[in-house]
N, C-alpha and C positions, 0 to 999 in steps of 0.2 A: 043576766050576767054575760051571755053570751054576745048580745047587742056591746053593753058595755064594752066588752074587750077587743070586738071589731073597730069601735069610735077611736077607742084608745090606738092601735095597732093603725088605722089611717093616718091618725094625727102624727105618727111618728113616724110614717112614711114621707105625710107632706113633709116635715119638718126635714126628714133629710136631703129630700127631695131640692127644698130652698136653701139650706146648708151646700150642697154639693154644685148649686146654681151659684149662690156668691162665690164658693171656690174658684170654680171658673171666671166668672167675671174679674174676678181677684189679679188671675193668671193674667186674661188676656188685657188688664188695665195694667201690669207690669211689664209687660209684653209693648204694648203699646208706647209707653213709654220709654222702653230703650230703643224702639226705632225713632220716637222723635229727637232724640238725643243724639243718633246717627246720623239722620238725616240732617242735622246741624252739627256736624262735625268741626267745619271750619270756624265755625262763630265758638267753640270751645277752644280748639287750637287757639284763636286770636287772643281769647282771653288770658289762655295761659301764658303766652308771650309778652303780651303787653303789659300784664300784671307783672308778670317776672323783671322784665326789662325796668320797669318801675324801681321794684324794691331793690332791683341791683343798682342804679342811678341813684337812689334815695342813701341808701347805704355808703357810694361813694362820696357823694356830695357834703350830706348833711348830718351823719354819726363821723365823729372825731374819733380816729383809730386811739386804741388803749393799748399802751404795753405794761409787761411785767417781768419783774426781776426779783430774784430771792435768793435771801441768803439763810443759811442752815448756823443751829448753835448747837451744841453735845450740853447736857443740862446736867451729868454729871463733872463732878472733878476731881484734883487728885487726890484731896481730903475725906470726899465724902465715899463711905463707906457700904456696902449692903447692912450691915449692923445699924447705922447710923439713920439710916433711911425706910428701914423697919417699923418705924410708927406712923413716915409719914406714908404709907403703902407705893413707897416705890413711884411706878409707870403713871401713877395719877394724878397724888393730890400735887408733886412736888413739882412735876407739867401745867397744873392750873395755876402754881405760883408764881413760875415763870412766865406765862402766859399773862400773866395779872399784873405785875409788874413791865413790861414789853410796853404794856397800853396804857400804862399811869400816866400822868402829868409830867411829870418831872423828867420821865425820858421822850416824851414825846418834845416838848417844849426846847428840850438840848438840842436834840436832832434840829427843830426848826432854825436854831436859832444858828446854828455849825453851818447849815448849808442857806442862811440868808434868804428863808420863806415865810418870814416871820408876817410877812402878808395874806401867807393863809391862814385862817383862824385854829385853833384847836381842834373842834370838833371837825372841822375840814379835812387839816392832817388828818386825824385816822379815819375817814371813811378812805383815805387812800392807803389803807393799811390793813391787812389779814396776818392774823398769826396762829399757826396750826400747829398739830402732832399728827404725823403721821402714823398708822397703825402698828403698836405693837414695837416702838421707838422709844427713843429716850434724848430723841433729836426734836428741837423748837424752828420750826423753819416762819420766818418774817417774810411776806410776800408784800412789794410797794406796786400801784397801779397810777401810773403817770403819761398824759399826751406824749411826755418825751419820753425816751427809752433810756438818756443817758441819765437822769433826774431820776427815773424810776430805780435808777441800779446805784446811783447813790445814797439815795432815802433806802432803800435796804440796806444795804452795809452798812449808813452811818447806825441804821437803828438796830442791828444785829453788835454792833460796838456800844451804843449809849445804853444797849440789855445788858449787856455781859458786867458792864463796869457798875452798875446799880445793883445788879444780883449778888454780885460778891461785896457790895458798901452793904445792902440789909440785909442778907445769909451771913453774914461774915464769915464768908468762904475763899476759896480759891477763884481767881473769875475763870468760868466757865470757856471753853474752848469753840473758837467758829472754826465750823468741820467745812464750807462753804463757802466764800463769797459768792456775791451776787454779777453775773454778767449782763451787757449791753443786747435785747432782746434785738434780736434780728427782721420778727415779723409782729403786729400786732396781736393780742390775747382777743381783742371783739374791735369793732363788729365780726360777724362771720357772715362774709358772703354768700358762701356757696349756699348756709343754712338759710338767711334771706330769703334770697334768687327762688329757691324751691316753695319756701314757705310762700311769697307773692304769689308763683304761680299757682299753688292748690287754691289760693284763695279765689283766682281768676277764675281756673277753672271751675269751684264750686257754686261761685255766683253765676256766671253763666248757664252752670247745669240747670239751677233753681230757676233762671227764667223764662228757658226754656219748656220747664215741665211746669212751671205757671201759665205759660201762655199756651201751652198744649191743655190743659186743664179747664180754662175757660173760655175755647175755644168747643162751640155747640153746633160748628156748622156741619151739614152732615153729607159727607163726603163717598161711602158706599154704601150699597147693599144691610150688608151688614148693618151699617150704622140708624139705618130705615128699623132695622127688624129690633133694633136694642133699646135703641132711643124713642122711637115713636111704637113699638108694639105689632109694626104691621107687615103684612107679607110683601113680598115684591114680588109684583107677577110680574113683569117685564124691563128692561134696560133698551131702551134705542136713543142713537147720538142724533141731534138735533146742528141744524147750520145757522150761523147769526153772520148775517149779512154786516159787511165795516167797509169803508171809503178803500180798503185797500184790498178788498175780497173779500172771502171768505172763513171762516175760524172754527172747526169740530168740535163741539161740547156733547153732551152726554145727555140724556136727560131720565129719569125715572120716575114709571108713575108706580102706585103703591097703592096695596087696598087693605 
């Protein structure tokens, strides 16, 4: 019994023993690693510039700026009542029906045909079209997303007018009131630069970093001391620099033998 728990009590020694030895290795292979990565500082700087410089060049170039313009509706009116609107629960269902109707056929196809885009197909129009409720509203806002900014602010208004007039033809209501027009956007909604620019660069700098600690990784040659006692197992009993004769002199190397 006694043997017994001496065996057991070694094994659990070596075992932390080799445990508290990979920690270390652990360390100093992390360790290692952020000097290789400093040590090539510049080759990360470059990346992150020239990646960046990229996607901001790319961005200018070759993404076509988008603007947006929107116009706001009030989706009540002067008819309709809180009594009246009690079944259809108010804030919601009577918001999905104006929203349902916005995006029908029939007022999209008006709008195309009002502003002589009759070239874009249907499904076209409204992928250039967003229509929302803001939280806790009772307002329908129509967002148009067009190359042109002056285009985009017309296709909102005409279609904040072609809702209003179809909502009181099938509510047979009062037509609803635009709280809103839409104005001539001043600066593009996307691309966004600045977001680009940055995002190139992390990517520069990421690849960089990886090839860096690639090539630090499959790199076996063995450089100190150290790397004698890690890699090969053996002691180093001495370090003396050795001179290699060259057509233009002389040149100090190092050399180490190991036993």
């Amino acid at each position: 019994m006694y043997e017994n728990w001496e065996i057991r009590r070694t094994k659990e020694v070596v075992m932390e023993q080799n445990n508290a030895i990979q920690n270390e290795e652990q360390e100093i292979d992390l360790l290692e690693l952020f000097h290789a990565l400093r040590r090539k500082w510049y080759m990360l700087l470059a990346a992150l510039l020239v990646f960046a410089l990229a996607a901001g060049a790319g961005t200018k170039l070759l993404i076509t700026p988008q603007y947006q313009s929107s116009a706001m509706i009030y989706i009540l009116t002067k008819t309709t009542s809180v009594t009246s609107l009690a079944d259809l629960q108010i804030g919601s269902q009577l918001t999905i029906d104006f929203e349902t109707l916005a995006m029908s056929r029939p007022v999209v196809n008006k709008v195309r045909e009002n502003l002589g885009l009759e070239e874009i197909s249907y499904e076209e129009f409204r992928g250039l079209l967003t229509v929302s409720n803001p939280a806790d509203t009772r307002i329908l806002q129509i967002t148009a997303t067009h190359p042109d900014p002056e285009t985009a602010q017309e296709i909102a208004n005409a279609m904040a007018e072609a809702t209003a007039d179809r909502v009181a033809e099938i509510m047979v209501t009062d037509r609803p009131t635009i709280v809103e027009e839409a104005v001539v956007a001043e600066s593009p909604s996307s691309p966004n630069l600045l977001k680009n620019v940055l995002l190139g660069g992390m990517i520069g700098l990421f690849l960089a970093a990886a090839l860096i600690i690639v090539r630090h990784l499959m790199d076996d040659t063995i450089k100190t001391e150290e790397d004698v006692e890690k890699y090969l197992q053996l002691n180093t009993i001495a370090a003396f620099s050795y001179n290699k004769k060259t057509s233009g002199g002389e040149t100090g190397k190092k050399r180490r033998k190991s036993a």
